[in-house]
VOGU-3710 file (C-alpha; in Angstrom, 3 decimals, decimal comma):
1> xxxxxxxxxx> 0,000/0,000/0,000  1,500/3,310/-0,838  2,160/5,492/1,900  -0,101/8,747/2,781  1,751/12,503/1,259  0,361/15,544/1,725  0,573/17,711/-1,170  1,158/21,731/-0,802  0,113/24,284/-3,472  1,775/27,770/-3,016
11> xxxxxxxxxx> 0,973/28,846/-6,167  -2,678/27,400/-8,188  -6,148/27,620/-8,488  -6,671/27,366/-4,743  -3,436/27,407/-2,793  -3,220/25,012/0,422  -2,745/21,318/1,727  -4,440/18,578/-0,153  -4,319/14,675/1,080  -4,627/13,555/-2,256
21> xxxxxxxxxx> -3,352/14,086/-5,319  -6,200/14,046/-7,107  -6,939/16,958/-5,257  -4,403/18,340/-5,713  -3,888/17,921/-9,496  -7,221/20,041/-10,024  -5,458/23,199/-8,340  -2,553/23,269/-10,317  -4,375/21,888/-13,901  -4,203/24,503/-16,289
31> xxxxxxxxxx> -2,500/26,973/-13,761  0,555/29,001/-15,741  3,569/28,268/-13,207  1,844/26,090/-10,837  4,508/25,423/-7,387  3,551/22,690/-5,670  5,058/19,392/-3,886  4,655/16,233/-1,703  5,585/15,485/2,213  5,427/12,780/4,235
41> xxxxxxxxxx> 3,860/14,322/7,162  1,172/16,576/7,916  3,362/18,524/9,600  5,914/19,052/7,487  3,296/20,609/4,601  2,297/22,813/7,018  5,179/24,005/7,885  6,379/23,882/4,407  3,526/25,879/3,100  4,220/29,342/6,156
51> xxxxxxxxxx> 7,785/28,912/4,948  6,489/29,283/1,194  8,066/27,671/-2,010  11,482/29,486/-1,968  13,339/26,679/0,795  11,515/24,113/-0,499  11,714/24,145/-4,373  14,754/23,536/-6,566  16,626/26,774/-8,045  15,433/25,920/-11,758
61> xxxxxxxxxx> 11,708/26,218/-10,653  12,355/29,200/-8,693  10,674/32,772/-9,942  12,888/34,998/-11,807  13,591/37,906/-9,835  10,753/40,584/-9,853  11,167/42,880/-12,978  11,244/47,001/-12,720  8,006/48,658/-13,560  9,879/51,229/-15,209
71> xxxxxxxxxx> 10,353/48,918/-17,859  6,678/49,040/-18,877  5,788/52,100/-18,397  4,080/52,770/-21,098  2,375/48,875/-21,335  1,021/50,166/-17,727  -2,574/52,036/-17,071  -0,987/53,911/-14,334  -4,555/56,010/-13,360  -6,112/52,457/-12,141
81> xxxxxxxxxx> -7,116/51,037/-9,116  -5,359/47,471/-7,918  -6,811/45,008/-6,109  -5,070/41,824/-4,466  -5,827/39,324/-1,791  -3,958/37,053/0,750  -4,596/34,241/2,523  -3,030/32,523/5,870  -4,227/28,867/5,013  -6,436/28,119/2,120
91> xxxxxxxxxx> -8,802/28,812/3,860  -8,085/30,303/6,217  -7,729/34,400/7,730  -8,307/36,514/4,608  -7,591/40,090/3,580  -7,676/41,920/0,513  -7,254/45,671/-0,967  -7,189/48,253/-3,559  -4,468/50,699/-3,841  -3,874/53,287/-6,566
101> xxxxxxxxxx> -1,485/51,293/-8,937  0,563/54,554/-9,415  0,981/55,625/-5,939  0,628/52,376/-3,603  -1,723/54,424/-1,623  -4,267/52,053/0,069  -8,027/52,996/-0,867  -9,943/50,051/0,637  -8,927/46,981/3,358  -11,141/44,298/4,619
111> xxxxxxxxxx> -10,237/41,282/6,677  -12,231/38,500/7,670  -11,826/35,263/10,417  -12,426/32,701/7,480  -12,133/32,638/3,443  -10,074/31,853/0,471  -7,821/33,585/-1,987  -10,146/33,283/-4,887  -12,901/35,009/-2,739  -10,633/37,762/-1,483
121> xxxxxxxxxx> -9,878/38,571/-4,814  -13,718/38,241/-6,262  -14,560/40,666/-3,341  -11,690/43,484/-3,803  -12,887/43,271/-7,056  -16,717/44,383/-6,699  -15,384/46,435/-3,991  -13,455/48,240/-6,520  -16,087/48,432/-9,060  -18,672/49,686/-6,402
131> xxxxxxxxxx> -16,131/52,305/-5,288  -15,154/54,317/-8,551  -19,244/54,037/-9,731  -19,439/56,086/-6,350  -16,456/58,305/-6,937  -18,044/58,430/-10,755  -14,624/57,194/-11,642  -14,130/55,240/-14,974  -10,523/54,438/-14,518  -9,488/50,591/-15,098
141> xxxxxxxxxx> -9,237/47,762/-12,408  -6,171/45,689/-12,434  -6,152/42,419/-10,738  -4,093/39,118/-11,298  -6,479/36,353/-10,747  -8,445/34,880/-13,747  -10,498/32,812/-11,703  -12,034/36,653/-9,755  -12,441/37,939/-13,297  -15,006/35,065/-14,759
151> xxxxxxxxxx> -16,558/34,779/-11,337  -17,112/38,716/-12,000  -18,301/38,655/-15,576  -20,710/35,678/-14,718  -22,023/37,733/-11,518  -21,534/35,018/-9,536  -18,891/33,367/-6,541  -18,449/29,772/-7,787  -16,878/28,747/-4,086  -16,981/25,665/-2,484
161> xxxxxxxxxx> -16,294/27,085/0,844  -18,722/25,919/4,041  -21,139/28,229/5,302  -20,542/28,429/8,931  -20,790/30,633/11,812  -17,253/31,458/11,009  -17,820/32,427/7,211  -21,605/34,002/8,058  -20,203/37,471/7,548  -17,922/36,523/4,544
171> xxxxxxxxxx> -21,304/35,004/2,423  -23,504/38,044/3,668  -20,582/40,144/1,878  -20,644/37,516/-1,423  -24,035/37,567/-1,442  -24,350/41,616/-1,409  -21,348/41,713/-4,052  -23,634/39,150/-6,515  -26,562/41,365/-5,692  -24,611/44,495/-6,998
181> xxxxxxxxxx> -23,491/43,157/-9,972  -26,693/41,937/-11,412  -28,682/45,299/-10,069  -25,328/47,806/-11,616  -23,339/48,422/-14,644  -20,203/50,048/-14,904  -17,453/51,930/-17,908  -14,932/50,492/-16,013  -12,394/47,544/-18,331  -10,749/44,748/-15,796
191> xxxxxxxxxx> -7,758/44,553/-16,833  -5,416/41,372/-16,686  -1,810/42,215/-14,523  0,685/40,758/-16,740  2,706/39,469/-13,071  4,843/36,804/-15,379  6,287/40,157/-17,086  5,517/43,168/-14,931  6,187/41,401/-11,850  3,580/41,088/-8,755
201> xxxxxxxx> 0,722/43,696/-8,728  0,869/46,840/-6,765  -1,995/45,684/-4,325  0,063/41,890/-3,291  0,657/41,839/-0,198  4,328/40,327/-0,318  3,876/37,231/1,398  4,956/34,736/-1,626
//
């Protein structure tokens, strides 16, 4: 019988700890630059996945270091708004933001007990949308998850995530942000970071 691994996604469509690679295949299936790998113990992938991929991963599948933005400056909508998310656990405590991509300056924050990465970044993106329609702002939206952008476009938060006591709050927010997109319409494009060339978005949090 082959023995138990516990698989850790840093980088996919739903970073965390899987049991199975089955699992964890469908986080990291048709993800550009998935980083992932196998431990024996529980205990390891958890520590593994705090300590992130850079200890843990060979130097070949290591990132390249983080290109200049000066170097794009003119690929770059600089008058946007860029929103990012982060996650302790997946799930686990979640946070996400907008900041003007220019400036850094942070326009919006929200935190909650419970969530995922691909919720944050669903969220900070009808945040952002709901924002500049009340500022009557057109500018762009810049955000680096594909998965937030078709949950977006099909007004609706494809999670799998338990409603609990713990994640009441978090699907009272979802269900408000579906809510808004079917009853609003907005100028504003979503725009696509380009983070393989342009390096992480302005909003990341800088825990990779």
């Amino acid at each position: 019988m082959a023995k138990k691994k516990f698989y850790v996604v840093w980088e996919g469509n739903e970073p965390g700890i899987y049991s199975s690679w089955t699992d964890c295949q469908l986080q990291i299936k048709g993800y550009p630059n998935a980083r992932y790998k196998s431990f024996k113990t529980l205990e390891e992938a958890q520590q593994a996945f705090g300590d992130g991929p850079g200890n843990h991963l060979s130097a070949s599948s290591k990132k390249k270091p983080a290109p200049s933005l000066s170097n794009f400056k003119e690929e770059i909508e600089w008058k946007s708004l860029s929103v990012d998310a982060a996650c302790s656990g997946n799930p686990g405590k979640m946070e996400y933001q907008g900041v003007d991509t220019a400036t850094g300056d942070q326009i919006f924050h929200q935190q909650f007990q419970l969530g995922t990465n691909n919720i944050g970044e669903f969220l900070a993106l009808v945040h952002g949308l709901a924002y500049l329609q009340q500022q009557n702002d057109t500018r762009p939206i810049y955000t680096d998850s594909k998965i937030a952008l078709g949950w977006v476009q099909k007004k609706k938060c494809r999670t799998k995530l338990p409603h609990t006591s713990k994640t009441a709050r978090l699907f009272e927010l979802i269900e408000r942000a579906e809510l808004w997109l079917h009853k609003n319409t907005y100028e504003n494009k979503i725009l696509k970071w380009n983070t393989e060339k342009w390096g992480e978005i302005p909003a990341d949090f800088g825990r990779k």
